[in-house]
N, CA and C of each residue as an Amber inpcrd file, in Angstrom:
protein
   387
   0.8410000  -1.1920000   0.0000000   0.0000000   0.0000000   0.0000000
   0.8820000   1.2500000   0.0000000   0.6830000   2.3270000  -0.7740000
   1.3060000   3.3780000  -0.7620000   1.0990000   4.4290000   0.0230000
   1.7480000   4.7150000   0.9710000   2.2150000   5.7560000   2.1980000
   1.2340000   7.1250000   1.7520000   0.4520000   7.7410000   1.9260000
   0.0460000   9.3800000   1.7380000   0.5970000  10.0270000   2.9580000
   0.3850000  11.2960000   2.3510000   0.7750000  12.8990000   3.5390000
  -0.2610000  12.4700000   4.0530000   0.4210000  13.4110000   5.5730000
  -1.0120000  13.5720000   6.3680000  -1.1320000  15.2380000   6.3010000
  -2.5220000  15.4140000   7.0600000  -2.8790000  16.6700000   6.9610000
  -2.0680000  17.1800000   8.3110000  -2.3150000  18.5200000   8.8120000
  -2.1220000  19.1930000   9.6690000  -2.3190000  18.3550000  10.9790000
  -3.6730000  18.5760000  11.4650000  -3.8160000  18.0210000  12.3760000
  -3.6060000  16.5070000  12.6920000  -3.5750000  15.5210000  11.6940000
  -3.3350000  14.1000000  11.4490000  -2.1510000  14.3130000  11.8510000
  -0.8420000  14.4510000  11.9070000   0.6730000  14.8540000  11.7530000
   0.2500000  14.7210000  13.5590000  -0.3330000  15.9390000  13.6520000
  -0.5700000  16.4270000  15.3650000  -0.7450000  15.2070000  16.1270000
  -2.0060000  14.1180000  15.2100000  -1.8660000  13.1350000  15.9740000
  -1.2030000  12.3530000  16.2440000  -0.6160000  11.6780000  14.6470000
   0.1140000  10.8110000  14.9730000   1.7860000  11.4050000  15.7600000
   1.7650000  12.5370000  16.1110000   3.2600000  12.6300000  17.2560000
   2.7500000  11.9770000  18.9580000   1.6150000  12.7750000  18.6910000
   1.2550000  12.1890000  20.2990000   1.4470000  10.3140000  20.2680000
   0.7210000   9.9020000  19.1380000   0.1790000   8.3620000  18.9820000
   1.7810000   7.8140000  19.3730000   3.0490000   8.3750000  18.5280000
   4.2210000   7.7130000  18.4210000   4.7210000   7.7430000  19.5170000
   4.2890000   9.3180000  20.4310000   5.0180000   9.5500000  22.3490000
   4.7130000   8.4960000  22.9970000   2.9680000   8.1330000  22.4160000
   2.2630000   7.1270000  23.6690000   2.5350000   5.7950000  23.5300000
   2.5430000   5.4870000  22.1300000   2.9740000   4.0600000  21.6450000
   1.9390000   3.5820000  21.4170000   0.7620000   3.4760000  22.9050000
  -0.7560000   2.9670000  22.8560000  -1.3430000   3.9660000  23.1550000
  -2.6770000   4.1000000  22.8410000  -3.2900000   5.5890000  23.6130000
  -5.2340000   5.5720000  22.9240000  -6.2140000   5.7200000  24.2850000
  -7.2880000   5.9260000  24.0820000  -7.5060000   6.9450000  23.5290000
  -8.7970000   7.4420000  22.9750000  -8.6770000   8.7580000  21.9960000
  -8.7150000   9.6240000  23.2850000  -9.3410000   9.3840000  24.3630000
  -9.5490000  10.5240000  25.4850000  -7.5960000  10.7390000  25.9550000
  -6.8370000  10.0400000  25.8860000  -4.9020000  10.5290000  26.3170000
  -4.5820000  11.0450000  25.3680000  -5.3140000  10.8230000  23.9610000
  -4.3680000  11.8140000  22.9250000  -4.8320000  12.7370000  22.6180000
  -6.2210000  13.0710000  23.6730000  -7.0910000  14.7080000  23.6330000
  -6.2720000  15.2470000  24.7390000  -5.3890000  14.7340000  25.5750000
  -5.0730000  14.9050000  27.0630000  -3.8740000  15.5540000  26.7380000
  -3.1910000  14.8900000  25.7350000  -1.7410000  15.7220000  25.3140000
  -1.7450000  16.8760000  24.4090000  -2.9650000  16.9170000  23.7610000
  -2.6170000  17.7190000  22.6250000  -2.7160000  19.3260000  23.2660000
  -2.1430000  20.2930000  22.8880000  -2.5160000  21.5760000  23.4040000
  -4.0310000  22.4410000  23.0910000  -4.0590000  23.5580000  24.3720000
  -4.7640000  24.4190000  24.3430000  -4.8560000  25.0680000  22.9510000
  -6.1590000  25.2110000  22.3600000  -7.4480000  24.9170000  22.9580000
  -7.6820000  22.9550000  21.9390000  -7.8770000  22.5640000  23.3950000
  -8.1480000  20.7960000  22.8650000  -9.2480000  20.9810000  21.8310000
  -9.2730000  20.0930000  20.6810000 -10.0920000  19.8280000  19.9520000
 -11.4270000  18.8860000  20.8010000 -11.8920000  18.7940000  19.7900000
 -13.3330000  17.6690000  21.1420000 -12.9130000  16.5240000  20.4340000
 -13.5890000  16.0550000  21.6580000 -13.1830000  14.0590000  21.8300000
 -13.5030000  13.8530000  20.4130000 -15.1360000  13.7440000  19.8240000
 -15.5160000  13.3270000  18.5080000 -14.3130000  13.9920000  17.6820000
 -14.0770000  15.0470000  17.7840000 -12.8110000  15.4540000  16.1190000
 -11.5810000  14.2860000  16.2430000 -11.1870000  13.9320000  17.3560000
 -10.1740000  13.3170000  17.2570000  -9.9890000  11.9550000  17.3590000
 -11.7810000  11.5580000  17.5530000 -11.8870000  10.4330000  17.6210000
 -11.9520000  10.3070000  15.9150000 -13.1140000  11.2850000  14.5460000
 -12.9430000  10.8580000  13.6580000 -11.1350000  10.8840000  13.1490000
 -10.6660000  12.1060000  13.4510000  -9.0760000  12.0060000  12.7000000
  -8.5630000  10.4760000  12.7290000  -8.4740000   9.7650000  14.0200000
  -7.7300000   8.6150000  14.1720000  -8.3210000   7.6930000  13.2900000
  -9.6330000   7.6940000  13.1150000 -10.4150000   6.6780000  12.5080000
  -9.8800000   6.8260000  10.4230000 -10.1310000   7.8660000  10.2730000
  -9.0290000   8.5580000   9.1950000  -7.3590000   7.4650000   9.1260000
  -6.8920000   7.7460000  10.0020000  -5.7800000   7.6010000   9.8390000
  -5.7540000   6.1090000   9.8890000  -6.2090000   5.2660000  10.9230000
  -6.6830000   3.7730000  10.4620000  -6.8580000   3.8260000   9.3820000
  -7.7640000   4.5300000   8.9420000  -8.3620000   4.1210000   6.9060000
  -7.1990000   3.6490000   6.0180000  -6.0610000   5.4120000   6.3660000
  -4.9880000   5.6900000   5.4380000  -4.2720000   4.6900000   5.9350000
  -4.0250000   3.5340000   6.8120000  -3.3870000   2.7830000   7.5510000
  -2.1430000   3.2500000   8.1420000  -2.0160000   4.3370000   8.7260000
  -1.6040000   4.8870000  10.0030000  -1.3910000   4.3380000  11.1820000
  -2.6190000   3.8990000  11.4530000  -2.9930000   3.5610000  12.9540000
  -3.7870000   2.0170000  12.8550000  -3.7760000   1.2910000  13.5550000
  -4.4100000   0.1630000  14.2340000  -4.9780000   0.0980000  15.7190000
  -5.7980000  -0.7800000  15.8060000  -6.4520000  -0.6510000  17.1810000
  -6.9880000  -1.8770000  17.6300000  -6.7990000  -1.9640000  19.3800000
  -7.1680000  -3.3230000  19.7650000  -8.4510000  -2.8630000  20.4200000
  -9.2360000  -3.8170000  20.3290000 -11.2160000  -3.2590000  21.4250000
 -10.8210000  -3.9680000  22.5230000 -11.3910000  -2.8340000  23.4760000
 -12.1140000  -3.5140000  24.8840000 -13.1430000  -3.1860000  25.1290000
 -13.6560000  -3.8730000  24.5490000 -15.6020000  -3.9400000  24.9390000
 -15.7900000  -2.5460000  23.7580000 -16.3300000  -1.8430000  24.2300000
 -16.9070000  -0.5280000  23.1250000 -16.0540000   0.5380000  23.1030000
 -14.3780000   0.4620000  23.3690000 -14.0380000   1.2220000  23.2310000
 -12.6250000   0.7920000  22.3860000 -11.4530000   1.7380000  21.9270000
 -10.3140000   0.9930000  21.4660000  -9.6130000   1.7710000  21.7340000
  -8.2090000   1.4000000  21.6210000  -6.7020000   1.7500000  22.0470000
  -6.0970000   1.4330000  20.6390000  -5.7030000   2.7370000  20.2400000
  -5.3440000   2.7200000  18.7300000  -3.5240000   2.7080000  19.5400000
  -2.8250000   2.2980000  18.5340000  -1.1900000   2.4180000  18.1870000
  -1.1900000   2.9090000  16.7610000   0.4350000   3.3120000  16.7330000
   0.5360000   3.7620000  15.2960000   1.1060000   2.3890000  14.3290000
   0.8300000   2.2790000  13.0600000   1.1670000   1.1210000  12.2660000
   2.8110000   1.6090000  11.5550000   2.6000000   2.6420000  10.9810000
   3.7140000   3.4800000  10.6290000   4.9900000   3.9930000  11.6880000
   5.8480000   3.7210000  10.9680000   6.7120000   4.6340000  12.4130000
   7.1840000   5.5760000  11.8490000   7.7040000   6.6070000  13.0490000
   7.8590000   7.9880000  12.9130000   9.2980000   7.9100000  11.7250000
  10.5060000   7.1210000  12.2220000  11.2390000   6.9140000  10.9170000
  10.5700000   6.8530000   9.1750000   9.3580000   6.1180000   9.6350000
   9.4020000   5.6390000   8.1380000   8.2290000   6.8060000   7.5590000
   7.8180000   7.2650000   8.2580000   6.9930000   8.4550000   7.8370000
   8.2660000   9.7130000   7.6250000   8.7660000  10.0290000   7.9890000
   9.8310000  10.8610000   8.0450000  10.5100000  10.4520000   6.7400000
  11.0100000   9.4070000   6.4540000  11.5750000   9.3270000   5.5340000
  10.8440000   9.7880000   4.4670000   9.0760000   9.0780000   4.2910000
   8.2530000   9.3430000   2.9490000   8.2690000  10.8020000   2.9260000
   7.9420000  11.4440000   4.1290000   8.0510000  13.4880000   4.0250000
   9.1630000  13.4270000   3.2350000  10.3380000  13.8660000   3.9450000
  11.2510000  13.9630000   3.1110000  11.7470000  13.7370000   2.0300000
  11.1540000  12.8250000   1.5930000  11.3300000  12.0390000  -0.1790000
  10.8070000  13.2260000  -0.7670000   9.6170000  12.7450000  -0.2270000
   8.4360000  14.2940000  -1.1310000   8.6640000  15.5430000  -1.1850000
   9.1110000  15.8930000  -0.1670000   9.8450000  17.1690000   0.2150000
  10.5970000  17.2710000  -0.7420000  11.6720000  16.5230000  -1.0550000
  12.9270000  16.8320000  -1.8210000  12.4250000  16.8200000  -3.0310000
  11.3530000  15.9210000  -3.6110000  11.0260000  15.9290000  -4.3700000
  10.0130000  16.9710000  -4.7650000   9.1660000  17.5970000  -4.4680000
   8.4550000  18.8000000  -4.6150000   9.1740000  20.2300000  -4.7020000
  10.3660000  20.3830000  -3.8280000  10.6180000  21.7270000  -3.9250000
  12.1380000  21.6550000  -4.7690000  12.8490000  20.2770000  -4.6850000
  14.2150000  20.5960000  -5.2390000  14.9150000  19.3750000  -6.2800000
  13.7650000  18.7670000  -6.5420000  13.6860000  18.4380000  -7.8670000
  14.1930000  17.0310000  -8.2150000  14.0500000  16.7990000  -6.4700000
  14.5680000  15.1140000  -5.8790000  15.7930000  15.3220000  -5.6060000
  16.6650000  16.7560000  -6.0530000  18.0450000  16.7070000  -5.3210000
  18.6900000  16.8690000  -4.1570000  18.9720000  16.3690000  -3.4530000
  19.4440000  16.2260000  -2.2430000  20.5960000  17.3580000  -2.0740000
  21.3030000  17.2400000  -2.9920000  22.5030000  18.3590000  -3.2470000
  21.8580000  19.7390000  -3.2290000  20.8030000  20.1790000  -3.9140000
  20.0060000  21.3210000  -4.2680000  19.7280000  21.7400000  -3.0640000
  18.7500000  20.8040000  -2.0450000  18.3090000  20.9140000  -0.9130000
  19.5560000  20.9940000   0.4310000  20.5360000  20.5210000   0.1530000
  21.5600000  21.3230000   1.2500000  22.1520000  22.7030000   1.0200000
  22.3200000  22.8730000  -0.1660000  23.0090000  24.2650000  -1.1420000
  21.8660000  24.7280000  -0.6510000  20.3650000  25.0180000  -0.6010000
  19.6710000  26.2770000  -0.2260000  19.4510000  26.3610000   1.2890000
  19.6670000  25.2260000   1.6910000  19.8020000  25.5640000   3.1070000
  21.2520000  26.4580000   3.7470000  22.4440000  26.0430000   2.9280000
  23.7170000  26.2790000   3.9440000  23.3490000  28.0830000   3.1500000
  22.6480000  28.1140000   1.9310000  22.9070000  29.6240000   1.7070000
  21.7070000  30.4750000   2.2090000  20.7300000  29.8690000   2.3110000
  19.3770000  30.6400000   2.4210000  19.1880000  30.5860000   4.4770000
  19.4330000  29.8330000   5.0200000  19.6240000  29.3810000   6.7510000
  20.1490000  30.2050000   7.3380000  21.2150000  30.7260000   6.3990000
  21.7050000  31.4760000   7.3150000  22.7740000  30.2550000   8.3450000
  23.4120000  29.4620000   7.8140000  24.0790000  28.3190000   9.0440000
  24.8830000  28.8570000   9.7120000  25.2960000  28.7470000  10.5510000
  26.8070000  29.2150000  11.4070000  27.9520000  28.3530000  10.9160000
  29.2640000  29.0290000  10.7170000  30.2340000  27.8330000  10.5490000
  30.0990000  26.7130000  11.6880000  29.9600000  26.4400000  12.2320000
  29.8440000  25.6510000  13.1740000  28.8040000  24.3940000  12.8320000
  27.5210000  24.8660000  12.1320000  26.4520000  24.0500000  11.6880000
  26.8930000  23.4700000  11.1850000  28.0240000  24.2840000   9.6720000
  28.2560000  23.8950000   8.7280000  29.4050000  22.5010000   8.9410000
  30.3190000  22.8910000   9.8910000  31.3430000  21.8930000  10.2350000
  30.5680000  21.0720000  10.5910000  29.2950000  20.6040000  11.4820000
  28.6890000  19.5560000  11.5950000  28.1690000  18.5040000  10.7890000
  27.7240000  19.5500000   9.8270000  26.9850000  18.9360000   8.6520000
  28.4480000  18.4550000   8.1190000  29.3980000  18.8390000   7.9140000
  29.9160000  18.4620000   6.8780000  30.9280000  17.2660000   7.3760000
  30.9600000  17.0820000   9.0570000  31.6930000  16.1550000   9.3790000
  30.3620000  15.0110000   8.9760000  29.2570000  14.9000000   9.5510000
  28.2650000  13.9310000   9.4000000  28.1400000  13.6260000   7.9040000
  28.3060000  14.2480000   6.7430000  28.2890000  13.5560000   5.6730000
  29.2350000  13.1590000   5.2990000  30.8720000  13.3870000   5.6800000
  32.0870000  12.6000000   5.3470000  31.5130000  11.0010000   6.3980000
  31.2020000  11.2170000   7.1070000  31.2340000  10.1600000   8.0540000
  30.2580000   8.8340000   7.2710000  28.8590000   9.5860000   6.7960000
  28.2760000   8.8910000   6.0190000  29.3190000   7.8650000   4.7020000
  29.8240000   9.0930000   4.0210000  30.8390000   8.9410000   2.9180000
  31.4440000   7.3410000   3.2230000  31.9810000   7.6520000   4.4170000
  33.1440000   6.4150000   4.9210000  32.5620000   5.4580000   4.9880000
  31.5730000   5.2810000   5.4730000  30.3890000   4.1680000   5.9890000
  29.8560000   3.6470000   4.4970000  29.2740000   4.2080000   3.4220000
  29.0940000   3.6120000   2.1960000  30.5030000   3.3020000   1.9920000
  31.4340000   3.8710000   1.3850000  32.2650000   3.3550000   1.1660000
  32.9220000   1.7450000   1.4730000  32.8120000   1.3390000   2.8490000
  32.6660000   0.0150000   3.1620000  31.9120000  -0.4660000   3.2720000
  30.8000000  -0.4670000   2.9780000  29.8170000  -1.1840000   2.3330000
  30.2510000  -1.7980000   1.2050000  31.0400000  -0.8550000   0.4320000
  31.1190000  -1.5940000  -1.6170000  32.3140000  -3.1480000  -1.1630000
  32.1740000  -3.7360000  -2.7110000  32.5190000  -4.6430000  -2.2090000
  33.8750000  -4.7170000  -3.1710000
């Protein structure tokens, strides 16, 4: 099945869903901030996000305890695909070049970033065979 965006508030949920691990719809009205949505909105969102297969849920008696199906890695990753792919044309290169120039980085960022992608570098590198 193929991964979709979530909306705004879906996103909202599923962070709480990923904090709680398990969670009745009344704990993930409990976390979310002022001003709480009502129980029914967030009871349909989750039910939503089950659809999009997001979320799963076990019953006890008439009520359920949804978890998330997705994990926050692997949702993160699909954003970011899309991301890169919507604004920079799937380039990864494009998308660091407008950050280190448009961010505003500190040398300091920049030395980070740039030790973490040599480091990457090294790590493929032994991988090949």
């Amino acid at each position: 099945m193929e991964m979709k965006g979530l909306t705004k508030a879906e996103e909202q949920i599923m962070q709480v869903l990923w904090q709680l691990e398990k969670a009745f719809v009344k704990e993930v009205v409990e976390q979310l901030p002022e001003p709480k949505p009502a129980y029914n909105t967030v009871s349909t969102i989750i039910r939503i996000l089950e659809a999009k297969g997001f979320v799963n849920h076990e019953a006890f008696g008439n009520t359920h305890r949804y978890f998330p199906v997705i994990s926050k890695k692997e949702y993160s990753r699909f954003y970011l695909k899309n991301f890169v792919g919507n604004y920079f044309s799937n380039s990864y290169q494009q998308m660091v070049s407008f950050f280190t120039k448009e961010e505003s980085l500190t040398v300091q960022e920049m030395e980070e970033l740039k030790k973490l992608i040599e480091s990457q570098i090294e790590s493929k590198k032994g991988e090949q065979p």
